[in-house]
C-alpha positions as CSV (number, residue, x, y, z in Angstrom):
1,X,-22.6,-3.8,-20.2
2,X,-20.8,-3.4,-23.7
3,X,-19.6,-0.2,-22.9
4,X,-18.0,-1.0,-19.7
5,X,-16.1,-4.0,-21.6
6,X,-14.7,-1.5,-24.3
7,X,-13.5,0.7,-21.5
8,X,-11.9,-1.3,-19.8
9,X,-10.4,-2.7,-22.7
10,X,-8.7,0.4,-23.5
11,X,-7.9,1.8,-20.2
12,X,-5.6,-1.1,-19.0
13,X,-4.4,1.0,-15.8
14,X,-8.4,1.6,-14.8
15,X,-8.4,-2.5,-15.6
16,X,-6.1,-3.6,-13.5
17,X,-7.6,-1.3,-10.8
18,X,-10.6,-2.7,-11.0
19,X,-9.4,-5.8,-10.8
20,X,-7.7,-5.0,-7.5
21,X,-10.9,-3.2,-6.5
22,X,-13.3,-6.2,-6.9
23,X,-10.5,-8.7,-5.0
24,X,-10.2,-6.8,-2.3
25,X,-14.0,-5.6,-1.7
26,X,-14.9,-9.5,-1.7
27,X,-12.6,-10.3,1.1
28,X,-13.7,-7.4,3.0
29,X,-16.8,-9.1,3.5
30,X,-15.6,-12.0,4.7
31,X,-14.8,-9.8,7.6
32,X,-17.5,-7.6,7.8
33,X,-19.8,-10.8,8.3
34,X,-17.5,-12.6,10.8
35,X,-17.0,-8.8,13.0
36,X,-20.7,-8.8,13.9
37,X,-21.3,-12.3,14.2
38,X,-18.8,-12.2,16.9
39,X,-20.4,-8.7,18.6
40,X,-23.8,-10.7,18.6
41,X,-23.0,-14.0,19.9
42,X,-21.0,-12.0,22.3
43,X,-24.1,-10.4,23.5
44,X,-23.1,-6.6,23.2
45,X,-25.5,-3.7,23.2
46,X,-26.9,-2.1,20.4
47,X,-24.8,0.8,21.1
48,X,-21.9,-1.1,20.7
49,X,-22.8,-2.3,17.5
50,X,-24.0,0.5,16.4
51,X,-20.0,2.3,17.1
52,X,-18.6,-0.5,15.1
53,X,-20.5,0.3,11.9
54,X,-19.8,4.0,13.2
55,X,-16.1,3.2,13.7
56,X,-15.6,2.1,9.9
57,X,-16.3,5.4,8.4
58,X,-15.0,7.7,11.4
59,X,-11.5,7.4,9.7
60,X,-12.0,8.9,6.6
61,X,-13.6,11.8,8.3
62,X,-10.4,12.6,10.7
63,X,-8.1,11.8,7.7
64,X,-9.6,13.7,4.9
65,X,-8.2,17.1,5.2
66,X,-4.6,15.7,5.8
67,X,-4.9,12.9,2.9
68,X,-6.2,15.3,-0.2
69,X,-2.8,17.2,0.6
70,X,-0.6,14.2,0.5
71,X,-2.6,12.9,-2.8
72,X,-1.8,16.6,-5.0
73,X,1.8,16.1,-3.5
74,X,3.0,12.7,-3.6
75,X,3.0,9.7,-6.3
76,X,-0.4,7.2,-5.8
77,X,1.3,4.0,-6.5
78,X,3.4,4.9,-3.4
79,X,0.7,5.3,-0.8
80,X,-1.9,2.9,-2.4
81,X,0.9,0.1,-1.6
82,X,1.7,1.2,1.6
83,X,-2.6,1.4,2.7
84,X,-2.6,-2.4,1.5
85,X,0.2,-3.1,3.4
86,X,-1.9,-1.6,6.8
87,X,-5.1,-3.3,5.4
88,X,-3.0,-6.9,5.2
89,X,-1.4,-7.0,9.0
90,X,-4.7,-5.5,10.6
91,X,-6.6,-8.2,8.3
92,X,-4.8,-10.9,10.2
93,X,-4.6,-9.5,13.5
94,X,-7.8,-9.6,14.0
95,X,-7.6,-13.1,14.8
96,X,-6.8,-11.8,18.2
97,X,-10.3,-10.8,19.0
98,X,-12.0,-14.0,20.8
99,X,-14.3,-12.3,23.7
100,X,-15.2,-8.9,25.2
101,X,-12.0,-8.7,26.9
102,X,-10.5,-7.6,23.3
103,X,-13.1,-5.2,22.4
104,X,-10.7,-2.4,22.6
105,X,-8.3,-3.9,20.2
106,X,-11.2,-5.0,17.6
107,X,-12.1,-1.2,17.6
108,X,-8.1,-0.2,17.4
109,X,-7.6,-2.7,14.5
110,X,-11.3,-1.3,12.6
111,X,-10.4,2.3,12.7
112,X,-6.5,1.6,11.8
113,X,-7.8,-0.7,8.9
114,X,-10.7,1.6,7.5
115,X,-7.9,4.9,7.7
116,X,-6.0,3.0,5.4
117,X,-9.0,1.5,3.2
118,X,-10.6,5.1,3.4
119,X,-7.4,6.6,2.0
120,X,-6.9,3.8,-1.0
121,X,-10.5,4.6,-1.9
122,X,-9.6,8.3,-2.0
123,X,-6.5,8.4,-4.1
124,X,-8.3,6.0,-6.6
125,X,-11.0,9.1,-7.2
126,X,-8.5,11.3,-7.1
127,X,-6.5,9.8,-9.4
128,X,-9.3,9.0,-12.2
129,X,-10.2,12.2,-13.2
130,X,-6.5,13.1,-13.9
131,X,-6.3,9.8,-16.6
132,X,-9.6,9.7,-17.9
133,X,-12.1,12.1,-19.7
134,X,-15.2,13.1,-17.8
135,X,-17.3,10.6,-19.9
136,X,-15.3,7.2,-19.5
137,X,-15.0,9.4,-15.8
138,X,-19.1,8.8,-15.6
139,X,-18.4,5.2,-16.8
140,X,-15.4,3.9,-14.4
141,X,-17.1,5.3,-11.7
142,X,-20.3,3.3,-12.4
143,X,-17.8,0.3,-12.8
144,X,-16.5,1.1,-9.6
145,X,-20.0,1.0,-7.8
146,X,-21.3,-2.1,-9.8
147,X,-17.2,-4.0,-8.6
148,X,-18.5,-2.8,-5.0
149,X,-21.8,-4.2,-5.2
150,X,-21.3,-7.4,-6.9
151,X,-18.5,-8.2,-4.5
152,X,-20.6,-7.1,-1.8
153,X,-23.4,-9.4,-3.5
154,X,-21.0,-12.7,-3.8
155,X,-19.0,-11.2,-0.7
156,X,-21.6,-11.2,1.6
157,X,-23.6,-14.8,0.8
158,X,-20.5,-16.3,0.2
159,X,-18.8,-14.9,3.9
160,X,-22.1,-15.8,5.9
161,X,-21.9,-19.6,4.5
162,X,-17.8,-19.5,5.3
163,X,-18.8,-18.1,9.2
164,X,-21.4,-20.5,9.8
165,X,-19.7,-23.6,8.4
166,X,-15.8,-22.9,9.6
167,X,-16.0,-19.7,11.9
168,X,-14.7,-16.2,12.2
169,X,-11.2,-17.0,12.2
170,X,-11.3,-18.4,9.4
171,X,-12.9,-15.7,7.5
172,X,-10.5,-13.3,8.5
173,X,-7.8,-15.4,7.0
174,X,-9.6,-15.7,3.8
175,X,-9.6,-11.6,3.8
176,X,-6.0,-11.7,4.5
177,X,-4.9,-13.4,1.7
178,X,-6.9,-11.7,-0.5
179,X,-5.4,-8.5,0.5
180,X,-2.1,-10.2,-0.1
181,X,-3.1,-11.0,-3.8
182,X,-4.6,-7.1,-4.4
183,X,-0.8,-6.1,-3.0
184,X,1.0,-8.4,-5.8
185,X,-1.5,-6.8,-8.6
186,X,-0.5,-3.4,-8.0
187,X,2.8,-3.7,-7.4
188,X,3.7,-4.6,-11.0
189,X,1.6,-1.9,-12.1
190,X,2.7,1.0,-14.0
191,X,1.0,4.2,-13.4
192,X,1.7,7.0,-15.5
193,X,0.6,10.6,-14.0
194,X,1.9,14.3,-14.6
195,X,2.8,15.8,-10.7
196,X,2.3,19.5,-9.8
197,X,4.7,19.8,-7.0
198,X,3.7,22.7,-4.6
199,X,5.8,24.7,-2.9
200,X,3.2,25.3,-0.4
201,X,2.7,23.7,3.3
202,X,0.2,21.9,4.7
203,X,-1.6,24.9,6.2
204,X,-1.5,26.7,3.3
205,X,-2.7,24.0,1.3
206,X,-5.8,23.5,3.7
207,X,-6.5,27.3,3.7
208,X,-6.3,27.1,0.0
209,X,-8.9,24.3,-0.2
210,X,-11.3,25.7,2.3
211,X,-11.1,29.3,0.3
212,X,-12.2,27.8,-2.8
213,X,-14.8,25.7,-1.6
214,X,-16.2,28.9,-0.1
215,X,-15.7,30.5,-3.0
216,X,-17.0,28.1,-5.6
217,X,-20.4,27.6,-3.3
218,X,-22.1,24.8,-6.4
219,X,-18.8,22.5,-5.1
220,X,-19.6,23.1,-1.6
221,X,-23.4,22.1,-2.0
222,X,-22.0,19.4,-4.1
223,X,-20.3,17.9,-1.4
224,X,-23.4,18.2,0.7
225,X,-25.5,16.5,-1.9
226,X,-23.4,13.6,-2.2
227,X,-23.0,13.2,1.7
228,X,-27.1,12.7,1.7
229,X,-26.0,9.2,0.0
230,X,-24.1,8.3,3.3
231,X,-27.9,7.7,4.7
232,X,-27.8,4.4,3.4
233,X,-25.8,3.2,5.9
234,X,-27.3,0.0,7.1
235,X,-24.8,-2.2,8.8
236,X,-25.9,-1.4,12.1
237,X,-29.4,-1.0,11.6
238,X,-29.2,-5.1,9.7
239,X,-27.5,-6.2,12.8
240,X,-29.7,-5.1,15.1
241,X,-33.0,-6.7,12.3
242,X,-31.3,-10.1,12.3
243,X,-31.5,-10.0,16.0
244,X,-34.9,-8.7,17.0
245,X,-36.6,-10.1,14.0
246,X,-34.9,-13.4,12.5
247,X,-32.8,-15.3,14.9
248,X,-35.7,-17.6,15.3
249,X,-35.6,-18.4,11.4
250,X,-31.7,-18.7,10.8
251,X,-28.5,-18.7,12.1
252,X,-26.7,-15.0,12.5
253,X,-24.1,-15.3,10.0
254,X,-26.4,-16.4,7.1
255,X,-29.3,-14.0,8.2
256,X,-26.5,-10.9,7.9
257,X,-25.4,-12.3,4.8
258,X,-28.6,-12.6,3.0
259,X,-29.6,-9.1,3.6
260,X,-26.7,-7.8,2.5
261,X,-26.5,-9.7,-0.4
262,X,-30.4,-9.2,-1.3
263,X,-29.5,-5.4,-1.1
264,X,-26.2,-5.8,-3.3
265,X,-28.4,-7.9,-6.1
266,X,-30.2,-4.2,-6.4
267,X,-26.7,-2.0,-6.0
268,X,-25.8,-4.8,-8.9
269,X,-28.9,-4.4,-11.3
270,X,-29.6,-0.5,-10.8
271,X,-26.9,0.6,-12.6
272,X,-27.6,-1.9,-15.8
273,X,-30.9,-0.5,-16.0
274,X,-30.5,3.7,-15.0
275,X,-27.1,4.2,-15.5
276,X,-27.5,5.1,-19.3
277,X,-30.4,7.3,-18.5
278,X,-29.2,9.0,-16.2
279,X,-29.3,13.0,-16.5
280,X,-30.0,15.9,-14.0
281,X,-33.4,16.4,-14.2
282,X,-34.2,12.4,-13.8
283,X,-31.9,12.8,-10.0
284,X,-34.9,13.7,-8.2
285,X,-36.8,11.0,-9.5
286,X,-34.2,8.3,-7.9
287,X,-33.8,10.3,-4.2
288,X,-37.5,10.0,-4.2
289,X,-38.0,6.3,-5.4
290,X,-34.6,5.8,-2.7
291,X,-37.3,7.1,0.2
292,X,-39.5,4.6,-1.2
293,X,-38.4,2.0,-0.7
294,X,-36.8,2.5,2.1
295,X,-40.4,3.2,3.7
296,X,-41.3,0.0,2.2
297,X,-38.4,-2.2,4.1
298,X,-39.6,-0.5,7.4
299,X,-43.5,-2.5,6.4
300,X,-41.8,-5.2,5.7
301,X,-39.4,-5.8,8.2
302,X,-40.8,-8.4,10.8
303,X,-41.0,-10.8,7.7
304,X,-37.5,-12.4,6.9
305,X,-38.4,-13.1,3.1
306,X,-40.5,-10.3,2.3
307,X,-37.1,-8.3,4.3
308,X,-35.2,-10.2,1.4
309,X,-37.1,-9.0,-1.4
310,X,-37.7,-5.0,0.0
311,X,-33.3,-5.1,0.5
312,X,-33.4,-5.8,-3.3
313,X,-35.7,-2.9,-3.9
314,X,-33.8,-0.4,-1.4
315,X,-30.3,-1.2,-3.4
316,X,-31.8,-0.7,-6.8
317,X,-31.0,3.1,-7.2
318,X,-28.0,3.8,-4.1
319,X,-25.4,2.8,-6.7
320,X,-26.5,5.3,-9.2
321,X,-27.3,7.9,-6.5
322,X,-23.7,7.2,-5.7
323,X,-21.6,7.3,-9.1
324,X,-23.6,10.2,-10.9
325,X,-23.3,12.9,-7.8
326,X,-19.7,11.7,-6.9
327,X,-19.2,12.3,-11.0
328,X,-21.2,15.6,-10.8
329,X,-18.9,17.3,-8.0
330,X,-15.7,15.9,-10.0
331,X,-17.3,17.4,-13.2
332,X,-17.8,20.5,-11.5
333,X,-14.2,20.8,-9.4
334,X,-11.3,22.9,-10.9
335,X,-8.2,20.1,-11.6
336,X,-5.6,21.8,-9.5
337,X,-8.1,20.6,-6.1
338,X,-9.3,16.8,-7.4
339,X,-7.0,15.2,-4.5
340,X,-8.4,17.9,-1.5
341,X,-11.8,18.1,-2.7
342,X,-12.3,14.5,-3.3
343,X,-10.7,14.0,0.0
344,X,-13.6,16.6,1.9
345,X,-16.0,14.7,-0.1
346,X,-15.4,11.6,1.3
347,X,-15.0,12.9,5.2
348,X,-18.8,14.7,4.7
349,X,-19.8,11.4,3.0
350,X,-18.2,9.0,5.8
351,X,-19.3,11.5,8.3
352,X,-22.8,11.5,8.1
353,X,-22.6,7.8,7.4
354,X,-21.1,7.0,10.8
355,X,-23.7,9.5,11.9
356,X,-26.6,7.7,10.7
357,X,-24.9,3.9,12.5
358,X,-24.8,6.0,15.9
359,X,-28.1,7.4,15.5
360,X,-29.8,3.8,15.0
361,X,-27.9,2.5,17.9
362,X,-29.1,5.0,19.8
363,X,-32.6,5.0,19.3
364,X,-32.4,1.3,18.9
365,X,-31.4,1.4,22.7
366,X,-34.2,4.5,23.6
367,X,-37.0,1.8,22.9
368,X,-37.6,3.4,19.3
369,X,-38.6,0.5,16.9
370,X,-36.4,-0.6,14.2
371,X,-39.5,-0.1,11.5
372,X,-39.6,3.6,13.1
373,X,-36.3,3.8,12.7
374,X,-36.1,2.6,8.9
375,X,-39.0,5.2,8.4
376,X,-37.1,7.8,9.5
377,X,-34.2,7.2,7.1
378,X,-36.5,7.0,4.3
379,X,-38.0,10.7,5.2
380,X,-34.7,11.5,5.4
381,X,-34.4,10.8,1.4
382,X,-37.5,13.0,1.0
383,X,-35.3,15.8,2.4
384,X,-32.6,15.3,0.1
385,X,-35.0,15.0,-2.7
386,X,-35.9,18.7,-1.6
387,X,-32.7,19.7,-1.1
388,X,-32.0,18.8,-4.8
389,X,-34.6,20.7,-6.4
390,X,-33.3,24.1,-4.2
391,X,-29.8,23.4,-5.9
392,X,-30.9,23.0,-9.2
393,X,-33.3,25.8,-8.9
394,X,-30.1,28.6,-7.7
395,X,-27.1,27.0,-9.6
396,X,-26.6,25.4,-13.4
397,X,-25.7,22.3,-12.7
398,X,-23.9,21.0,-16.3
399,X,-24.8,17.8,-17.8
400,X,-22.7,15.1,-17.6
401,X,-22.8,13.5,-21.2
């Protein structure tokens, strides 16, 4: 923890950041919890739940080509004020969502929020490696994934208390505001950061990208590796648990909150504990333990408190899984494409994410049991383990510290 402190300390930009970061991931929760309490005491299908965890990572996928050639031409401050300002009037229209009659403009309001969210996200990790060196790089970006998961952590219990006691509307207020206060923080904020105008368009750029990526192939498998993260995508797949398993045992809003908070308590501690031992060879070791316990939470899953403790276990190493192969591709990408391949990074990433939500909808609705279901995802790790040990074996792969 000592080292994070001392970073921060003398990176006051990556501070204040941060700071931003953690207020702004806690009131997304608040929303989060409040969206699919609404879909289930609405009564929607599984399908339809499934397309609104789908629906909050299709954005970055349509976006991400277009937004890495905005980020290497224009200033971030610029456009990370103008994607709060989205996030805040989308935030507080979605107090206009009250039955199915609306489901149209929830979806509207979801994808328009999570383009601009998706965006914010991608000029921050764009914008690191160009301020910091790659070892504080390896550090801020495992500050980045313990801000998301202790928000998510305090976000989640905190938001499926505020649903239950006072309702959705409030909630979405609550996120509102807090948007509002991220807004203020960065607006006083002074970022200093050398531009490389390009003379080039759009096209050119894109071509550009794509004929380095094909050209560098350890980027391009990289990017693949890093996607394989997007497999932890749960929301729809907890949904769908809270009602076939737990409705009889606690209200909706707490029961979604819980789980998500159990899993955020590991996102919170795996880091603490691996992050500082983390090197190449020790990679395959987390995909596998990933598939693990994933396995694991599919035994468990008819049980709401052994559910609880198994969330914690499948959380303990997706943080580090995260941080140390979004670090590795930025470690391994030349500087003059952080902003486009940072950008195709986080469309593979949010693609097969919104994949994996469609895919448990679907099967959820073909019959297949949610414990089948889970098992499949954690095979799916025992893939990418494999995957992992081809890469290593055909490229050098160069350490991080």
């Amino acid at each position: 923890m000592k080292r994070y402190v001392v970073l921060l300390q003398s990176e006051p930009v990556l501070a204040r950041l941060s700071l931003i970061q953690l207020i702004a991931y806690f009131g997304a929760w608040f929303s989060n919890v409040a969206i699919y309490t609404l879909l289930l005491d609405m009564g929607v299908s599984a399908t339809v739940v499934a397309l609104t965890a789908a629906l909050h990572f299709l954005p970055g996928v349509v976006q991400a080509p277009f937004s890495g050639v905005l980020i290497d031409r224009f200033h971030p401050k610029k456009m990370m004020v103008m994607t709060l300002v989205i996030e805040i009037i989308c935030t507080f229209s979605l107090l206009l969502v009250r039955d199915t009659s609306t489901l149209v403009l929830l979806f509207i309001l979801i994808v328009l929020r999570m383009a601009a969210a998706s965006f914010y996200f991608t000029i921050e990790m764009a914008l690191l490696p160009k301020i910091l060196h790659v070892k504080k790089l390896q550090l801020a970006n495992e500050i980045h994934s313990i801000i998301w998961s202790v928000s998510y952590t305090f976000g989640m219990a905190i938001s499926g208390f505020v649903v239950y006691k006072v309702g959705v509307s409030a909630a979405f207020i609550l996120d509102g505001l807090l948007f509002v206060l991220s807004l203020m923080l960065l607006y006083h904020l002074r970022i200093e950061v050398t531009m490389n105008p390009t003379s080039q368009h759009l096209a050119a750029m894109l071509k550009a990208t794509l004929g380095y990526i094909k050209r560098d192939r350890k980027v391009f498998y990289l990017l693949v590796l890093h996607a394989l993260v997007g497999l932890t995508a749960f929301d729809a797949l907890v949904a769908l648990m809270v009602h076939e398993y737990y409705t009889h045992v606690i209200a909706t809003s707490l029961a979604i909150g819980l789980l998500h908070a159990s899993r955020a308590l590991g996102l919170v501690i795996g880091p603490l504990l691996i992050g500082k031992h983390m090197n190449n060879s020790r990679l395959g070791y987390l995909l596998m333990f990933q598939a693990a316990a994933i396995m694991i939470w599919a035994v468990l899953m008819p049980n709401f408190y052994l559910s609880l403790m198994a969330s914690v276990l499948v959380g303990l190493c997706t943080t580090t899984l995260w941080s140390y192969t979004y670090t590795l591709l930025q470690h391994h990408t030349e500087p003059a494409y952080y902003g486009r391949v940072v950008a195709y990074n986080d469309m593979l990433f949010l693609l097969v994410a919104a994949a994996t939500s469609m895919i448990i909808g679907l099967c959820a609705d073909a019959a297949i049991s949610l414990q089948v279901i889970t098992v499949m995802l954690g095979l799916s790790f025992v893939a990418a383990t494999l995957y992992f040990y081809w890469l290593r074996r055909h490229f050098e792969l160069k350490e991080i510290h």
